[in-house]
C-alpha positions as CSV (number, residue, x, y, z in Angstrom):
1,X,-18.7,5.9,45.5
2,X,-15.3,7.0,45.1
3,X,-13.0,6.4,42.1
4,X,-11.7,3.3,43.6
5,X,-15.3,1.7,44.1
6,X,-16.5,2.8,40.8
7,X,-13.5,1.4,39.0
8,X,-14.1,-1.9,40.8
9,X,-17.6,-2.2,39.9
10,X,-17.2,-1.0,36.6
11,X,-13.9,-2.1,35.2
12,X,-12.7,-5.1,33.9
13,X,-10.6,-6.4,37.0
14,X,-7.4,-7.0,34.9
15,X,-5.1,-5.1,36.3
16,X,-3.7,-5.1,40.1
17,X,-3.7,-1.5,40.4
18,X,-1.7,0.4,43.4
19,X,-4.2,2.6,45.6
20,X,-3.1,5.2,43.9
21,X,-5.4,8.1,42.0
22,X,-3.3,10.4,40.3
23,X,-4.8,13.4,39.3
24,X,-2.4,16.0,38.2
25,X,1.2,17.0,38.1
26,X,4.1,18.2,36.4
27,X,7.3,16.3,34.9
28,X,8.5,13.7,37.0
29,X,6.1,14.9,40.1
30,X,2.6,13.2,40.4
31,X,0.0,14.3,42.4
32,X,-2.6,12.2,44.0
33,X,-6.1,12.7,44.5
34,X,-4.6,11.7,48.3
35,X,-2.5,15.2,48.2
36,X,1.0,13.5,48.2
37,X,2.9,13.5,45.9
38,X,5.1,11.1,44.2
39,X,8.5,10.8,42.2
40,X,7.4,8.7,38.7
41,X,9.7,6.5,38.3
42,X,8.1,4.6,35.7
43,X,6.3,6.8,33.4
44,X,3.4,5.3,32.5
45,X,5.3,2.0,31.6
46,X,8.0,3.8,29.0
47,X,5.5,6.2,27.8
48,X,6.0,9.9,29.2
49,X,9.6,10.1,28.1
50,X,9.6,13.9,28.6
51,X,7.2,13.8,31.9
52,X,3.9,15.0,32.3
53,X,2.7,18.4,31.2
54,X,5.3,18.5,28.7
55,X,4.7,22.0,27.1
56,X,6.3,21.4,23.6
57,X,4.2,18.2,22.9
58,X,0.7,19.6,24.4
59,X,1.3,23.0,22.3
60,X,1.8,20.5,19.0
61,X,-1.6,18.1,19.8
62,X,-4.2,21.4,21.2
63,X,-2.6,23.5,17.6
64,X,-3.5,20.2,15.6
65,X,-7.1,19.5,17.8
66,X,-8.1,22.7,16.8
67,X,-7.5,21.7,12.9
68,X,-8.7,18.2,12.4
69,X,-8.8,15.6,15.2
70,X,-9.0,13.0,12.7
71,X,-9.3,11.7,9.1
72,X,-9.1,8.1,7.7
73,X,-6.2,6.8,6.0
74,X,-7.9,7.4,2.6
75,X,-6.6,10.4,2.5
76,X,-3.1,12.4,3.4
77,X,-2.7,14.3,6.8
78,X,0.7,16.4,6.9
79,X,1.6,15.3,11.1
80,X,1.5,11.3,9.6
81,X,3.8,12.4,6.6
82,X,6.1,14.2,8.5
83,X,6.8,11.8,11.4
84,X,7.1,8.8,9.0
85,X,9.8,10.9,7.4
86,X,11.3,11.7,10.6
87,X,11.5,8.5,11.4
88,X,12.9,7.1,8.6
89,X,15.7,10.1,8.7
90,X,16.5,9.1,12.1
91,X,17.2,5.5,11.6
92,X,17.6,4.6,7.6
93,X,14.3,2.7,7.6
94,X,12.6,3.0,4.5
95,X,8.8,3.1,5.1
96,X,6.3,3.0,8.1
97,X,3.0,1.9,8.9
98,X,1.4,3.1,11.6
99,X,-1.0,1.7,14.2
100,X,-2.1,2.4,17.4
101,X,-0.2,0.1,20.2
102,X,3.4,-2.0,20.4
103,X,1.3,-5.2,20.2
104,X,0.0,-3.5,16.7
105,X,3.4,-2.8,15.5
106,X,4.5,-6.2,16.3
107,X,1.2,-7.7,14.2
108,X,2.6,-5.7,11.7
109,X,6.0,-7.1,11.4
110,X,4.4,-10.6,11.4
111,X,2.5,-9.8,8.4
112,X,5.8,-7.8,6.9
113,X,8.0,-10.8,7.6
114,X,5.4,-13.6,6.5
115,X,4.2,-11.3,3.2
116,X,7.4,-11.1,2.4
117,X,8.4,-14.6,2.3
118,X,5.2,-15.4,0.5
119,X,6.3,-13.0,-1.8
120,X,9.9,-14.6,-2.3
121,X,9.8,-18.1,-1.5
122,X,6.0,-18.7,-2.2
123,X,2.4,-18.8,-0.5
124,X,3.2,-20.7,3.1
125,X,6.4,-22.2,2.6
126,X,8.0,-20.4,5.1
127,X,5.3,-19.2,7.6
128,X,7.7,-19.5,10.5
129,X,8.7,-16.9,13.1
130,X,11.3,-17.3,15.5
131,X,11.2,-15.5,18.6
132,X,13.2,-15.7,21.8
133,X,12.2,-17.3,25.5
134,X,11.7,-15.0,28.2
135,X,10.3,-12.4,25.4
136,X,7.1,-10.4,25.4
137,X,5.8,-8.7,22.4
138,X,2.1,-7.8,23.1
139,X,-1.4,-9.3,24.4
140,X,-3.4,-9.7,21.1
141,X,-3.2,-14.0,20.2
142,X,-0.7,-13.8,17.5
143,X,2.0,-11.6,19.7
144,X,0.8,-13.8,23.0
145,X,2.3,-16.8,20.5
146,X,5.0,-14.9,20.0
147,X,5.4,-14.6,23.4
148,X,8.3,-17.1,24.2
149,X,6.3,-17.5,27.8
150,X,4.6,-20.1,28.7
151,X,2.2,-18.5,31.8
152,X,1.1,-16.4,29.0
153,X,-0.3,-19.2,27.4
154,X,-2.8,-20.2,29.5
155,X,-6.5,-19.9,29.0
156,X,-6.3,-18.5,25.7
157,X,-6.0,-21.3,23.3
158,X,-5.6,-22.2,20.4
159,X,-3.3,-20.0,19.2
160,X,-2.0,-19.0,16.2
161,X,0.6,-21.8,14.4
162,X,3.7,-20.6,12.8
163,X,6.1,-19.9,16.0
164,X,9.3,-21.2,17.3
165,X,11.5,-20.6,20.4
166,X,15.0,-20.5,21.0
167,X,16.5,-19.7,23.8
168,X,18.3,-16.3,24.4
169,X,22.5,-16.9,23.7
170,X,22.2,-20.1,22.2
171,X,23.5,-19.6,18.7
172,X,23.4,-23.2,18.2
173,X,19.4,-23.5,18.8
174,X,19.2,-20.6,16.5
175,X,21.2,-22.5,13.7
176,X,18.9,-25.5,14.0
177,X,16.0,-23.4,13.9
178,X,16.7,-21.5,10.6
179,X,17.9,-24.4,8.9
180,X,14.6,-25.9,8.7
181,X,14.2,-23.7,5.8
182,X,10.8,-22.4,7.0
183,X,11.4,-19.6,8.3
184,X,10.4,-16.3,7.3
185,X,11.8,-14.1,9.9
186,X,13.4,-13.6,13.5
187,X,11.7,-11.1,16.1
188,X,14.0,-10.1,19.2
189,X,13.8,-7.7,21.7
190,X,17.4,-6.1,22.6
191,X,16.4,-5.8,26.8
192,X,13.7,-8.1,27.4
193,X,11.8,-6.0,29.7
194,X,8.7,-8.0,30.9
195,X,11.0,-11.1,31.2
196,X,13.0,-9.3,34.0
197,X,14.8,-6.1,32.2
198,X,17.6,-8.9,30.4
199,X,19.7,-7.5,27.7
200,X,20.9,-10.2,25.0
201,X,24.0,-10.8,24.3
202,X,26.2,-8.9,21.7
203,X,27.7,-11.7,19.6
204,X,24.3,-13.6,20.0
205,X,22.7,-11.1,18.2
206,X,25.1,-10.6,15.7
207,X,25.4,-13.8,15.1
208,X,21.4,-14.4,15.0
209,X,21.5,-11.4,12.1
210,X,23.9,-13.3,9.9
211,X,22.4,-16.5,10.1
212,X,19.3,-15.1,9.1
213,X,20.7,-13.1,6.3
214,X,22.5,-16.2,4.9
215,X,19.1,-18.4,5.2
216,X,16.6,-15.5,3.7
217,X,14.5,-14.5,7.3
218,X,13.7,-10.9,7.6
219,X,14.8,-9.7,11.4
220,X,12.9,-7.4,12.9
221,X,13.6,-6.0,16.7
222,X,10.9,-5.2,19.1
223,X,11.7,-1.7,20.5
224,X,8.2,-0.9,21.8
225,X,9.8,0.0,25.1
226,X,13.3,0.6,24.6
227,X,12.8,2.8,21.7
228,X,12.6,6.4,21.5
229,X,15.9,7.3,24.0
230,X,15.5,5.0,26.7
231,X,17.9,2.9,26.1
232,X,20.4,6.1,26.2
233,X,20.5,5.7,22.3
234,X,17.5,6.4,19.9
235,X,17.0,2.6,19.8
236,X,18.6,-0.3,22.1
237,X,20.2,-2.2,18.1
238,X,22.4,1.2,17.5
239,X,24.0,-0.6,20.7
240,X,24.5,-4.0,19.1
241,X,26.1,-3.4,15.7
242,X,23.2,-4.5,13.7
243,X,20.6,-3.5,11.4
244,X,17.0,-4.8,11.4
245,X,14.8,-5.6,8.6
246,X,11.9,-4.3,10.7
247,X,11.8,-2.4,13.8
248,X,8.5,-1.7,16.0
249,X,8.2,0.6,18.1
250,X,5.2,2.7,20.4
251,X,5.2,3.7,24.2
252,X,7.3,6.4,24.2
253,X,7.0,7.5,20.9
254,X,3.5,8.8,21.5
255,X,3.9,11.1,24.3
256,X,1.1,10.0,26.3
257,X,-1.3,9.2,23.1
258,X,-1.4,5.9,21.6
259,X,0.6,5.2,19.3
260,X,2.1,2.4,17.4
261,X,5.1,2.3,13.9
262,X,6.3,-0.6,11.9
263,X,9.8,1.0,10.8
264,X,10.1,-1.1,7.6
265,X,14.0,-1.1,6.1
266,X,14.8,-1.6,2.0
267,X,14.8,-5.1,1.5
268,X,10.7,-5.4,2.2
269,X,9.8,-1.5,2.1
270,X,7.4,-2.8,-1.0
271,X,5.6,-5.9,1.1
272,X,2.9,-4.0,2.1
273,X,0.2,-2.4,-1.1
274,X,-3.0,-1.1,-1.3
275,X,-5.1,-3.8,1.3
276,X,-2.6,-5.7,2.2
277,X,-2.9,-4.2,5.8
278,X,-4.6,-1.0,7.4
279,X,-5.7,0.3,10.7
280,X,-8.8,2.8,11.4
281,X,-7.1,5.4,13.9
282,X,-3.5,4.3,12.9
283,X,-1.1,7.6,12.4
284,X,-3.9,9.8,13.9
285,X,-3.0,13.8,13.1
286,X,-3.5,14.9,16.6
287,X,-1.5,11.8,17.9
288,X,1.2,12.3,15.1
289,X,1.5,16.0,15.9
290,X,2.7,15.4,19.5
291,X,5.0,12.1,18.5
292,X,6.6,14.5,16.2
293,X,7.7,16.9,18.4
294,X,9.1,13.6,20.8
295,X,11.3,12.2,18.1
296,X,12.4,15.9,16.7
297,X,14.0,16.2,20.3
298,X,15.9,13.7,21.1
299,X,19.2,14.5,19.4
300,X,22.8,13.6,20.9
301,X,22.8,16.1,23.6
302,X,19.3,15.0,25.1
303,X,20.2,10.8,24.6
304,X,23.5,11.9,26.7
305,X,21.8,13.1,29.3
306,X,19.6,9.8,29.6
307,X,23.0,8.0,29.9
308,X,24.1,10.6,32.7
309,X,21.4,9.6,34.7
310,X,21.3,5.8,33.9
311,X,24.6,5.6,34.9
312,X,23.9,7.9,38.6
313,X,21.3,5.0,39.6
314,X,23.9,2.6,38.6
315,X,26.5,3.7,41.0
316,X,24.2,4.6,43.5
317,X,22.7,1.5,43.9
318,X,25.1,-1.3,42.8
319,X,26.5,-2.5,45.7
320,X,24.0,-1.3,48.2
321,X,22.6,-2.9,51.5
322,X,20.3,-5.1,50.1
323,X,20.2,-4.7,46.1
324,X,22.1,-7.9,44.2
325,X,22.5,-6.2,40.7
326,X,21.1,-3.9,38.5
327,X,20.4,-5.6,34.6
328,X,19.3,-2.9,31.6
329,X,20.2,-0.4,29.6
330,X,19.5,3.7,30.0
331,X,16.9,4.3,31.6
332,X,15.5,0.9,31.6
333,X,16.7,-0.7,34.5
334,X,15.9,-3.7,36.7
335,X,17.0,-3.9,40.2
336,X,17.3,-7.6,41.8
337,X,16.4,-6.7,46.1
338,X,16.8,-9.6,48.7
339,X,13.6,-8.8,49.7
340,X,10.6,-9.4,47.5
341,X,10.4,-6.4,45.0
342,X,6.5,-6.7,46.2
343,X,7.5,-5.3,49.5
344,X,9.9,-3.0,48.3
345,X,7.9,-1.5,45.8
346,X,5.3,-0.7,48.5
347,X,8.3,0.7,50.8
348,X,9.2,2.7,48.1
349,X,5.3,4.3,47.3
350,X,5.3,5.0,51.2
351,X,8.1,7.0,50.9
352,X,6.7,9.1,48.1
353,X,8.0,7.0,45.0
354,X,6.3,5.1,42.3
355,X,8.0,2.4,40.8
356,X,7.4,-1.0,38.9
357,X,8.1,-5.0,38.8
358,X,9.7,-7.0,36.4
359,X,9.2,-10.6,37.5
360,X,11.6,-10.9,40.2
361,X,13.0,-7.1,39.8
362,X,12.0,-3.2,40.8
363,X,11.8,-1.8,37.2
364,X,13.0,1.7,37.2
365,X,11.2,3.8,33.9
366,X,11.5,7.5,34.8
367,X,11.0,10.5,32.2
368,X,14.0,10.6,30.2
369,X,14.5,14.2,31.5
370,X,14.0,13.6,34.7
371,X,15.4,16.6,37.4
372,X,18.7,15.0,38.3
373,X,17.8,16.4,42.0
374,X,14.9,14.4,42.0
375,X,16.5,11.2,40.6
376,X,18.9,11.5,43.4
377,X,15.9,11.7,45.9
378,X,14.2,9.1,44.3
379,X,17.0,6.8,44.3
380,X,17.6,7.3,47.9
381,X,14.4,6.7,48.6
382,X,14.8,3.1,46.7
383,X,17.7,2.5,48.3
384,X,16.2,2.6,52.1
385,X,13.2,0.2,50.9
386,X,15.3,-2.5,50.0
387,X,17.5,-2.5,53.2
């Protein structure tokens, strides 16, 4: 049996998987166990920011292997110390907790958001969260109930009570829903990727952070794939004026490890004590080690050069014979084709690139230092599948 049967027979059938085995490679080239090779333009879902075989970070996780691989959270590890301060340095957050996926982190924030106004206000008078439709913030049953999609719903229930929706840009909706005076916090994502790659708008967001303020809701932002330099800044709320109560991030934070923070700002950094909340393999050494090195290296210079390439696919294909628009930010981008992005996606891994879909989109993910030679080539060959 090859890998392809075996996987089949033996794995969960949960994901729709391209006939793809990749075996090796370097940066933004994959190999496959085929012998092509292919331009990654999605890196492993937001995850290799820096590509694969990225010296740097596998120097930082074989030097901490070969100390400990792991130790539990009941006692101190320097790599979890140092990347919590890192973090905090890098954005003003206060305190982290670490787990091991987005759909943690965002787990987290509930608990942060709902502890906090337990704290304050009393136990469950304000258990609500508000989240947005068209969001996505993980696959565990509180975060699918979060989840302000319903075809997410299905199969699974009952879910978890305490959520409400509004829909993205209406200020109005968001105003009725705070005012019920339940609320204990707001969770947004800035670009929300799995509901098409759709930024929210500006003064909707600004305007969601006062009203929340004014009322006493926490906000936290979901940067679990637009965090860590792909959105051209370290995260996508730098872009909107604003300043979270909570911020969640993972994917690209990691490396290629798993990896999950709840960045945890001043007015709640106290919410969480001694059993409040914990996690097993959360703020591993060896996966702190190599998410260390990752946040260390995006600085100015390195977040300009994801914006230099964003903008290159943006002119090259805006406009183009058979793309309607382009929707994102850096380099998380959505591309609307007149053909099904089904069929271009497979256009595209015949001609040697791997992309991905976003409901009705292409969803371009690349390393964040990807070879601008290669982008070129790469968008090229996206450009010729969608005519």
């Amino acid at each position: 049996m090859n890998t392809f049967d075996i996987d089949r027979t033996y794995v969960a059938g949960t994901y729709n998987r391209a006939p793809v085995e990749i075996v090796g490679g370097k940066g933004a080239l994959l190999e496959g166990a085929d012998g092509r090779q292919y331009i990654d333009m999605g890196s492993g879902i937001a995850v290799n920011g820096f590509g694969l075989g990225d010296e740097t970070w596998k120097e930082a996780v074989i030097a901490q292997l070969n100390r400990v691989q792991h130790a539990s959270n009941l006692y101190y590890t320097s790599p979890q110390a140092l990347l919590a301060k890192a973090l905090c340095q890098k954005t003003g957050m206060k305190k982290v907790f670490f787990g091991n996926s987005g759909a943690e982190a965002n787990e987290c924030a509930i608990k942060v958001m709902r502890k906090y106004a337990s704290d304050k206000y009393g136990e469950e008078k304000r258990p609500v969260i508000v989240t947005l439709v068209n969001s996505f913030h993980g696959r565990t049953l509180a975060t699918l109930a979060a989840t302000g999609q319903d075809h997410f719903h299905h199969s699974f229930g009952p879910f978890p009570a305490g959520f409400r929706y509004v829909q993205s840009g209406d200020s109005d909706g968001m105003r009725e829903a705070l005012a019920q005076g339940d609320v204990a916090g707001v969770m947004m994502e800035m670009v929300q990727g799995e509901g098409g790659v759709i930024p929210l708008d500006r003064q909707f967001v600004q305007e969601t952070v006062r009203m929340a303020a004014e009322c006493g809701a926490l906000v936290a932002v979901d940067e679990v794939q637009t965090g860590n330099g792909r959105s051209g800044t370290y995260f996508s709320y730098e872009q909107f004026g604003i300043q979270p109560d909570v911020v969640t991030t993972a994917k690209g934070l990691g490396g290629g490890l798993p990896i999950g923070a709840c960045l945890i700002g001043e007015k709640a950094q106290d919410t969480l004590t001694p059993g409040s909340h914990g996690s097993t393999f959360g703020g591993n050494p060896v996966v702190c080690a190599g998410a260390l090195t990752i946040v260390r290296r995006i600085d100015e210079g390195f977040l300009a050069g994801v914006r230099v390439r964003s903008d290159l696919i943006r002119q090259e294909l805006e406009g183009a014979k058979g793309i309607a628009g382009v929707t994102g930010m850096g380099l998380m981008l959505g591309v609307e084709t007149e053909k099904p992005a089904s069929e271009v996606l497979a256009a595209c891994r015949d001609r040697g690139v791997l992309v991905l879909t976003a409901k009705t989109k292409i969803r371009l993910l690349p390393p964040l230092n990807i070879d601008i030679d290669l982008l070129k080539k790469a968008v090229d060959a996206i450009k010729e599948a969608a005519k």
